[in-house]
BAKOL-643434 format. One record per atom (N, C-alpha, C, O): x, y, z. Coordinates in steps of 0.1 Angstrom, whole numbers, plus 5000, padded with zeros to 4 digits. Example, Ala and Ser with C-alpha at 12.3 -4.5 7.8 and 13.67 -1.06 7.14 Angstrom:
2
513249435078;512349555078;513249675078;514249675085;512849785071;513749895071;512950005079;513450115080;
END
This chain:
390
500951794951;500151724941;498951654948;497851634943;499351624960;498151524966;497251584980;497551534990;496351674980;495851714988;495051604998;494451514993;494951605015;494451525022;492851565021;492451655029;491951515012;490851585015;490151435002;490551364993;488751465011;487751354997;487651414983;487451374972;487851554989;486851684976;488051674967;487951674955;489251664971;490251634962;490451554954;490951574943;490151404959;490651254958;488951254947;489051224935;488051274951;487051284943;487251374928;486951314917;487651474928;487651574919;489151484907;489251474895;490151434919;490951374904;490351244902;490951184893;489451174908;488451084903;488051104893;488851054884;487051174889;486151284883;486751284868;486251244858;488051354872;489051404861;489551294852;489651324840;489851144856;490451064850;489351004844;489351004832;488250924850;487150864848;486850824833;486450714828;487150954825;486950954806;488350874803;488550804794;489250894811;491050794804;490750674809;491450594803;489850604820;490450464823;489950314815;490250194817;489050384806;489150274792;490450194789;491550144793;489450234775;490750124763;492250264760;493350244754;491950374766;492950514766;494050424777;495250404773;493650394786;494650334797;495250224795;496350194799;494550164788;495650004787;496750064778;497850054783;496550144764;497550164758;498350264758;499250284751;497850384770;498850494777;499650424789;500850444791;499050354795;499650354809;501050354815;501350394826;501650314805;503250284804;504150354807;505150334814;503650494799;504350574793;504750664804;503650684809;505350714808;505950854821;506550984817;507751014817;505451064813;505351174806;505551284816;505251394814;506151234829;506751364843;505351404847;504251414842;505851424861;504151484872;503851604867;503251674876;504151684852;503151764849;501951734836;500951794832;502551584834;501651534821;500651424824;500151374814;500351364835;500051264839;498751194838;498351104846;497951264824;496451204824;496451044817;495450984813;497651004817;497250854815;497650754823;498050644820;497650824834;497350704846;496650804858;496650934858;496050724866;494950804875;495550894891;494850984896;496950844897;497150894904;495850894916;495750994923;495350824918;494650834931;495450724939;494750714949;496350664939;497150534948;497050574961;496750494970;497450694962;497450754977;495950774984;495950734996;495050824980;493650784986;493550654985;493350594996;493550574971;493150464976;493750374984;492950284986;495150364991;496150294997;495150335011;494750235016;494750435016;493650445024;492450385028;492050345038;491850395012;490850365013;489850475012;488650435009;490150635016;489450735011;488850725002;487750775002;489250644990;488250594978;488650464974;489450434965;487550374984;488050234985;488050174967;487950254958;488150044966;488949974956;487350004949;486950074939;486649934957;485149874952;484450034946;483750044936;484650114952;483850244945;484850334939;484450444937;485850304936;486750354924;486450214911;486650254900;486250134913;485550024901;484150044900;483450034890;483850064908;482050114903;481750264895;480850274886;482650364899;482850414895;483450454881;483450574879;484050374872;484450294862;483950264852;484050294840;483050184860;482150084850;481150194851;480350144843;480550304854;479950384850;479650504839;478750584837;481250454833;481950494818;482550434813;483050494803;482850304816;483450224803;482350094809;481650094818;482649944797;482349864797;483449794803;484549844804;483049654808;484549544815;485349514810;486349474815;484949524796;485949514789;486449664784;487449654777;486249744785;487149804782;488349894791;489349954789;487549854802;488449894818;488849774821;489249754833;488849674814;489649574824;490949564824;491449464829;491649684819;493249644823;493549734836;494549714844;492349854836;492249944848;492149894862;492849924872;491049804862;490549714867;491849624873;492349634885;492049564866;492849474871;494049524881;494149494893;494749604875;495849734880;495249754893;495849704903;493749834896;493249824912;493749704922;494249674933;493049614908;492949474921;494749404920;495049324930;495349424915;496549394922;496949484934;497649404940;496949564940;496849624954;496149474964;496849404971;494849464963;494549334969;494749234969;494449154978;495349194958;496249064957;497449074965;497548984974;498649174964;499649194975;498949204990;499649134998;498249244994;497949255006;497249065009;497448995019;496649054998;495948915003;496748795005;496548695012;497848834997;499148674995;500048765009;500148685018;500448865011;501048855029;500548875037;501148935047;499248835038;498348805049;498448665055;498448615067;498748575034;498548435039;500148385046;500448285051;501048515042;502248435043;502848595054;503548665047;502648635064;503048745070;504448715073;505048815076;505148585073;506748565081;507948615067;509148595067;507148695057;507548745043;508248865048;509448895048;506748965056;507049085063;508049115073;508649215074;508048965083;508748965094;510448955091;511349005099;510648885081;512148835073;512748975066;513949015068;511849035060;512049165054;512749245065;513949275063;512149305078;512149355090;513549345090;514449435089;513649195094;514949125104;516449145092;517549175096;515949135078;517549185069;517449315071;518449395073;516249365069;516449515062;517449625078;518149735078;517049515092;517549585102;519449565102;520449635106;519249435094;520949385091;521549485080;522649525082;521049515071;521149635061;521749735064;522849775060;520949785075;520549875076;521849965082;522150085082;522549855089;523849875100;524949905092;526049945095;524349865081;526149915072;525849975057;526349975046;524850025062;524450125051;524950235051;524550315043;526250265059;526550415055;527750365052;528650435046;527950265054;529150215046;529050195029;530150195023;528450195026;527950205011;527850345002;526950425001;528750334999;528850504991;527950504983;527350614983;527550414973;526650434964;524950434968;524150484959;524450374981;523450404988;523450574995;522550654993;524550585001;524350775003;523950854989;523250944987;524550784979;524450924973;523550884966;523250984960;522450754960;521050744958;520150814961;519350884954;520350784977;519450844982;519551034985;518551074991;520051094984;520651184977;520351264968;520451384968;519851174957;520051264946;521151244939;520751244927;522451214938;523651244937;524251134930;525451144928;523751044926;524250954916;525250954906;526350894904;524451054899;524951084885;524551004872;524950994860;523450954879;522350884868;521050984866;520050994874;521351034855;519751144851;518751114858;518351174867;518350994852;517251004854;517050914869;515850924872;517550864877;517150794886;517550894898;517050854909;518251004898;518251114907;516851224907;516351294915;516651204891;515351254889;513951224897;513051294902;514051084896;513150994903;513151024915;512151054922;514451004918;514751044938;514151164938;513151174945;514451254933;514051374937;512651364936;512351464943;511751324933;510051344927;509451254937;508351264943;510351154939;509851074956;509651144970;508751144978;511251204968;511151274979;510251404982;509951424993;509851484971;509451594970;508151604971;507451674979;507551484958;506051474962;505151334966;503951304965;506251274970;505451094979;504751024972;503750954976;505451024953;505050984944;505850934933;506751014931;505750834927;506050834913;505550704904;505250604910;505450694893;504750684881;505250524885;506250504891;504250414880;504750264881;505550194882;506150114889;505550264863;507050204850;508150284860;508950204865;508150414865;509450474870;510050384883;511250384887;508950304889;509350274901;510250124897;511150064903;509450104883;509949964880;511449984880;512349934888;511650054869;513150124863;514050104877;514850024881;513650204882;514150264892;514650164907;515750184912;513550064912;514349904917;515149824909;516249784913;514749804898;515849724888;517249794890;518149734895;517549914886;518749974890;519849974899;521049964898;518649994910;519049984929;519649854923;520749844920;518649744924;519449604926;520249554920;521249504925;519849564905;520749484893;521649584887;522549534880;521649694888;522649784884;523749824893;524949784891;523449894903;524449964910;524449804924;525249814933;523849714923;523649594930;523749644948;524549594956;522749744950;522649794964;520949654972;520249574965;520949674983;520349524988;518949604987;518649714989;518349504982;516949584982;515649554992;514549534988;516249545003;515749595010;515549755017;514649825022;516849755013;516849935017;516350025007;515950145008;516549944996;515650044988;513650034988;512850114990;513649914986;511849874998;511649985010;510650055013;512849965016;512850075030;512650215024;511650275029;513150275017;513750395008;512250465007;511850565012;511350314996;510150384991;509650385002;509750505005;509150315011;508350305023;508150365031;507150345037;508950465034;509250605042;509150705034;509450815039;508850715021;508350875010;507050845005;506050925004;507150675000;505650724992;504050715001;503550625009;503750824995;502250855000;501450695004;500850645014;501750644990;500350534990;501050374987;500750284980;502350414998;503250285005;502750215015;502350265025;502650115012;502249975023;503049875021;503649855010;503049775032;503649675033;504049555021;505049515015;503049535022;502449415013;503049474998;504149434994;502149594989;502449644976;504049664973;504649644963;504449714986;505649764989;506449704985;507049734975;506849574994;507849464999;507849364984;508749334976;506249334984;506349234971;506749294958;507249224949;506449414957;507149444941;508449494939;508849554929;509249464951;510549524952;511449344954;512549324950;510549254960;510849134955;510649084947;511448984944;509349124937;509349084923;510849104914;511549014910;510949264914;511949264907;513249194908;513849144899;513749174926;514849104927;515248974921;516348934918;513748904920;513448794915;513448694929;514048594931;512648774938;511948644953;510848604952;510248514958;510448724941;508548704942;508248534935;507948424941;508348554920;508648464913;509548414909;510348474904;509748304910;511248194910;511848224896;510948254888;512648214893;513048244876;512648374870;512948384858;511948484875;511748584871;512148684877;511948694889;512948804870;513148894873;513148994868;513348984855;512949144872;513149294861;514149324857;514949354866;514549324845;515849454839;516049544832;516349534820;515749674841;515249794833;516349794821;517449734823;516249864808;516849884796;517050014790;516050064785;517950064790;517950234789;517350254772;517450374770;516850194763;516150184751;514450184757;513650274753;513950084767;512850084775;513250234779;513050304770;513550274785;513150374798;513450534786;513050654789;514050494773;514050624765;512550644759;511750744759;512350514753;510850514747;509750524758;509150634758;509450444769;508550504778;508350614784;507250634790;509650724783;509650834789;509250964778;508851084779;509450894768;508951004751;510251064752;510251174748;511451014755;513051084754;513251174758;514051254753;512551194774;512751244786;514251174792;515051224800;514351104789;515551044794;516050914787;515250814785;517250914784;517950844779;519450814783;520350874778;519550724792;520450674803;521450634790;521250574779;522750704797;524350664792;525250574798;526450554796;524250504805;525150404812;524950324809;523850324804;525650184810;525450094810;524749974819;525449924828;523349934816;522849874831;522949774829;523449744819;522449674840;522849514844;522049454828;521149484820;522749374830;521949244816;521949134826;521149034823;522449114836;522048964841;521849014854;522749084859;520648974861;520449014875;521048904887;521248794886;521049014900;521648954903;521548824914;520448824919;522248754916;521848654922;521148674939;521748724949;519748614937;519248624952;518648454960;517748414968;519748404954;519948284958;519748194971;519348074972;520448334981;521148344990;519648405007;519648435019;518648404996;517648475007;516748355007;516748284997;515848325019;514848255021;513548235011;512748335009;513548145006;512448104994;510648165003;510448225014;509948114993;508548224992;507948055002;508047944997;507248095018;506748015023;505347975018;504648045012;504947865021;503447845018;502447895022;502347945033;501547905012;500448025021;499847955028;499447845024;499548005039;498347955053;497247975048;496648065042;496847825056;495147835053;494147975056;493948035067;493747995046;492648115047;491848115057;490848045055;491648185072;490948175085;489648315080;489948425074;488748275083;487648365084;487948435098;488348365107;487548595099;487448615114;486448515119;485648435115;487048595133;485648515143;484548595142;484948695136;483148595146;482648665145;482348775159;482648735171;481848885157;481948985169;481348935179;480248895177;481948955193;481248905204;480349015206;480249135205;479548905213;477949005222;478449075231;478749025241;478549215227;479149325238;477849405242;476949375234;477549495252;476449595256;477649725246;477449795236;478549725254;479349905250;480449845238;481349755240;480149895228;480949895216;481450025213;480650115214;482350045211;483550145204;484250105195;485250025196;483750165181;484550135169;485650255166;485350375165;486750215164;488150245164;488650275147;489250185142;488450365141;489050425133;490450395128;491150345137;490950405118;492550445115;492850385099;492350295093;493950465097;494150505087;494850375075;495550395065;494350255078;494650175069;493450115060;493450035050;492350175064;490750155060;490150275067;489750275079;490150355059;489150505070;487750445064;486650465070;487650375052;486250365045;485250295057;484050275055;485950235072;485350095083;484050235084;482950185084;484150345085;483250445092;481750385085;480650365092;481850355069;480650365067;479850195061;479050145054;481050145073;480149975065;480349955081;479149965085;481449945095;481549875105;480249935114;479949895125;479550055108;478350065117;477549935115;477049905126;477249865109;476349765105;476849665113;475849595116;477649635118;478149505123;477649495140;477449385145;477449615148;477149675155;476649775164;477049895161;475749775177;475449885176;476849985183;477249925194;477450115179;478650165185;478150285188;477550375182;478650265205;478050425211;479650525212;479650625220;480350515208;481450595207;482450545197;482650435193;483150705191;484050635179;484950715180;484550825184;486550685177;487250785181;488450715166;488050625158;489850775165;490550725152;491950745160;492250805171;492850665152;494050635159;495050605146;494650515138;496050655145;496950665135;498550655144;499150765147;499250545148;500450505158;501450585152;501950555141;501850685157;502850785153;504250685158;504950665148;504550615170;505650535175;505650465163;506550485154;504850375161;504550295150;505450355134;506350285129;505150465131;505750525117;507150605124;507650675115;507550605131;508550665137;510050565140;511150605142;509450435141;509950345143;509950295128;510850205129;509550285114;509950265104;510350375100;510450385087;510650485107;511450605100;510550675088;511050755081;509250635087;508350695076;508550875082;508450915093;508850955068;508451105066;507151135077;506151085083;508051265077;506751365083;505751375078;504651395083;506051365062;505051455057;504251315047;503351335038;504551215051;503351105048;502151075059;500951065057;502951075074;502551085086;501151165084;500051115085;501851315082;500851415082;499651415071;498651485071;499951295057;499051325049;497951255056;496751285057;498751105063;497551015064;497351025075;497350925081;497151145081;496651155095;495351265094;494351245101;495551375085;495151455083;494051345069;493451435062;493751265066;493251175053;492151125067;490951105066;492551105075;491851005091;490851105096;489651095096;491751225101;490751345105;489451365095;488251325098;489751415083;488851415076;487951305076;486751325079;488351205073;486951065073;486451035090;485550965093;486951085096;486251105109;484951125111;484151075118;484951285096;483651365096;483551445107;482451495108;484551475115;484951575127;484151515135;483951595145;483351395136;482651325147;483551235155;483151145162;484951265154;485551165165;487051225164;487551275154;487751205179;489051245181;489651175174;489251065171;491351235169;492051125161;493451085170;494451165169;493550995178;494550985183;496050905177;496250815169;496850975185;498250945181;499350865191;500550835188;498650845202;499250785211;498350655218;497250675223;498850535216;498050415220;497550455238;496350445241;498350485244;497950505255;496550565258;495750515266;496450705249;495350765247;494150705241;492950755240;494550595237;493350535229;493050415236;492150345232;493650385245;492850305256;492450405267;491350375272;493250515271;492050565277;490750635274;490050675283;490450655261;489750685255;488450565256;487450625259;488350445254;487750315256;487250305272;486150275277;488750345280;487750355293;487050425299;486350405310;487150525290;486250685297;484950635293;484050655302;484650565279;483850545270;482950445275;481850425270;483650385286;483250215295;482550125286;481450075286;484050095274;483450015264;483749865271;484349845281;483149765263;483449615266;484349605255;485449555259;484149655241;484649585230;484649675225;483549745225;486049745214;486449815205;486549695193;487149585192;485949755185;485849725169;486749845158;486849975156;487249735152;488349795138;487949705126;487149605128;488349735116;488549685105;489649635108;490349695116;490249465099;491249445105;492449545095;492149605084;493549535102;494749585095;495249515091;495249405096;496049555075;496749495065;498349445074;498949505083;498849325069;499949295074;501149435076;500949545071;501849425081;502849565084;503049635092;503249575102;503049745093;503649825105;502649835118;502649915128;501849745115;500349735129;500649625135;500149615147;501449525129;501449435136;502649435150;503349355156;502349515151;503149495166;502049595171;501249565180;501949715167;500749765174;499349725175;498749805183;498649635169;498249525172;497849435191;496949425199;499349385187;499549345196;499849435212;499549385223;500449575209;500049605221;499249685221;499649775229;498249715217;496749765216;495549675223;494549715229;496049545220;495349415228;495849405239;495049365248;497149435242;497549405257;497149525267;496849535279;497149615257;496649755271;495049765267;494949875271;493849725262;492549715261;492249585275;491249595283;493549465274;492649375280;493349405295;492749355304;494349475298;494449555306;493549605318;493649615331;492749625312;491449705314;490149645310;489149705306;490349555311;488949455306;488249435295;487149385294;488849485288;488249525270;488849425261;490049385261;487949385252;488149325240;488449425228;488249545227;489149355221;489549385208;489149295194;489949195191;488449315188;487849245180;488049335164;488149455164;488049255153;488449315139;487149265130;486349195135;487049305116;486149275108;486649335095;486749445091;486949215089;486949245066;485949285062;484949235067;485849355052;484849395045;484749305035;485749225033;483649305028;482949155021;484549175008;485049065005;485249295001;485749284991;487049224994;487549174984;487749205009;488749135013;488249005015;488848905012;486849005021;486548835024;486848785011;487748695011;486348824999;486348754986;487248714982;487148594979;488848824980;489548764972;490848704982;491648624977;490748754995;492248695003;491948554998;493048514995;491148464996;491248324998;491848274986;492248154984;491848394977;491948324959;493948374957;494748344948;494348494972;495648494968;496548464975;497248524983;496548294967;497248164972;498948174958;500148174958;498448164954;499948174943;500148304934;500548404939;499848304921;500048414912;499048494913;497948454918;499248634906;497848704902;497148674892;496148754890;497348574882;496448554872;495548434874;494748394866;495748364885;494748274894;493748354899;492548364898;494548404906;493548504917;492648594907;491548644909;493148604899;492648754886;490848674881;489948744876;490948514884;489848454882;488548514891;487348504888;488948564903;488048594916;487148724908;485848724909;487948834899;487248944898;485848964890;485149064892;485348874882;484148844876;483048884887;482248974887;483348804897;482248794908;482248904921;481848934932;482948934914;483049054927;482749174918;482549274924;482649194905;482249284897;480949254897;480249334892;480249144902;479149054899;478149124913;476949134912;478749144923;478449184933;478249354938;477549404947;479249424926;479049554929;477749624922;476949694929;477549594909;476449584907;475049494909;474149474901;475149464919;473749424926;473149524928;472049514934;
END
């Protein structure tokens, strides 16, 4: 379904562009199976990249509808940056997730009803269905995903963490932040008093009676009492700004491929190479075949003007061949960088190299505004719509 290529990610651009009106607010819902799917856009996976960043998939938009009539499209984008912006302010969210999901994780095969989820093998229609369309094509429809955690937790009452883990390792246009938080929404960690519970009448009517579950699901969810409440968000830090280097090397990778065509501006860079931590996704057990999309998503935005490496080692010796002072990135989203991160800095300074990062103006904007809910933060989008058409 999802080819690694721009000509692709463009072309179902292209395709949807006439549905993300006033057509999308009152289709979007609905989960008509991955052969019906023109009423939602399916680009998540480029844009979880950045192959077609947030800002020029909305510019692109507003070049066929008015703000009002894409603003529920709209908005849908910008929740992606609100998750990423609220565990930025609060990353020990990510770190706690880590530390159960590794406690989980140890007695997960002790759970019969976790083998055979994941599986396929339930014996629930439609949520084997789901599994299978995850596993097969590193996708599925919103509403399905919603259903389909409510289940895991409040139905068959499996820890949901492993199911966070579950998606995290299939879907294409999985990240930390979108990941983690809407798998705590449902449990009810996100928001205090709130929680999802999918309804087999909901999931008959949203699916057009594609499926109509004979079981009986949870009516009261379940208690998560028992987990660490939502910390306060940290003050909003501006980076620093980039130090005065002579040899700059800007550093590629696949959590922003779009750094190629704004981090030239920041300085001048005499070599560029891309880096995508294979240890890194190996160590969260992420598929081969996500690995390979967003690796082969890196190559491409390279523009075949830069090696893509897969071993940190190689990418510091890469820097020293290059006799850089300072490697420049876009910074990385909370998640599976943050340890590579950290030893990315230790083997650069190794070798006398700096490591320095840079947000693009559409993260400077709104991380500061995602301090609590999304309908606070939902205030920031005026002016940053205000900004694209400048």
């Amino acid at each position: 379904m999802f080819h690694s290529s721009q000509q692709a990610a463009l072309e179902a651009l292209d395709q949807f562009m006439p549905h993300a009106g006033e057509a999308y607010a009152r289709s979007r819902n609905y989960e008509y199976g991955p052969e019906a799917r023109i009423n939602v856009s399916s680009l998540s996976s480029w844009v979880r990249l950045r192959l077609i960043p947030e800002w020029q998939l909305i510019t692109a938009v507003l070049d066929h509808h008015t703000v009002s009539q894409a603003s529920k499209f709209i908005d849908e984008v910008c929740w992606r940056t609100y998750w990423k912006g609220w565990l930025s302010r609060r990353p020990s969210v990510w770190q706690d997730y880590c530390t159960q999901l590794a406690k989980d994780q140890v007695t997960a095969g002790d759970l019969p009803r976790y083998v055979e989820v994941i599986s396929a093998a339930s014996g629930i229609e439609c949520f084997d269905a789901w599994t299978r369309e995850l596993i097969d094509t590193g996708y599925l429809h919103n509403h399905a995903r919603m259903w389909f955690a409510s289940i895991w937790v409040h139905t068959l009452q499996l820890p949901w963490t492993l199911g966070a883990d579950f998606f995290l390792r299939h879907l294409l246009d999985g990240d930390a932040a979108t990941n983690t938080l809407s798998w705590r929404w449902v449990a009810g960690l996100h928001t205090v008093g709130k929680t999802y519970l999918a309804t087999a009448d909901n999931i008959s009517h949203y699916s057009k009676g594609r499926f109509n579950p004979q079981i009986k699901l949870a009516t009261v969810p379940v208690d998560v009492t028992d987990s660490a409440p939502n910390p306060p968000a940290q003050p909003y830090e501006r980076l620093a700004p980039i130090p005065s280097c002579k040899h700059v090397g800007l550093l590629l990778h696949e959590e922003d491929v779009s750094a190629l065509s704004w981090l030239y501006d920041q300085a001048e860079v005499r070599a560029t190479a891309g880096f995508i931590p294979q240890d890194a996704y190996q160590r969260h057990r992420i598929t081969q075949s996500v690995f390979d999309f967003r690796h082969s998503c890196l190559c491409e935005a390279s523009d075949g003007g830069a090696v893509v490496h897969t071993d940190l080692d190689a990418v510091v010796e890469w820097a020293v061949a290059a006799q850089l002072d300072l490697v420049l990135m876009a910074e990385p989203a909370v998640g599976i960088w943050d340890q590579v991160v950290l030893e990315l800095r230790h083997g650069l300074q190794q070798k006398s190299i700096q490591l320095a990062f840079k947000r693009h103006w559409w993260d400077e904007h709104f991380y500061p505004h995602a301090q609590a809910g999304f309908f606070r933060f939902k205030k920031a989008i005026p002016a940053a719509l205000d900004q694209l058409v400048k």
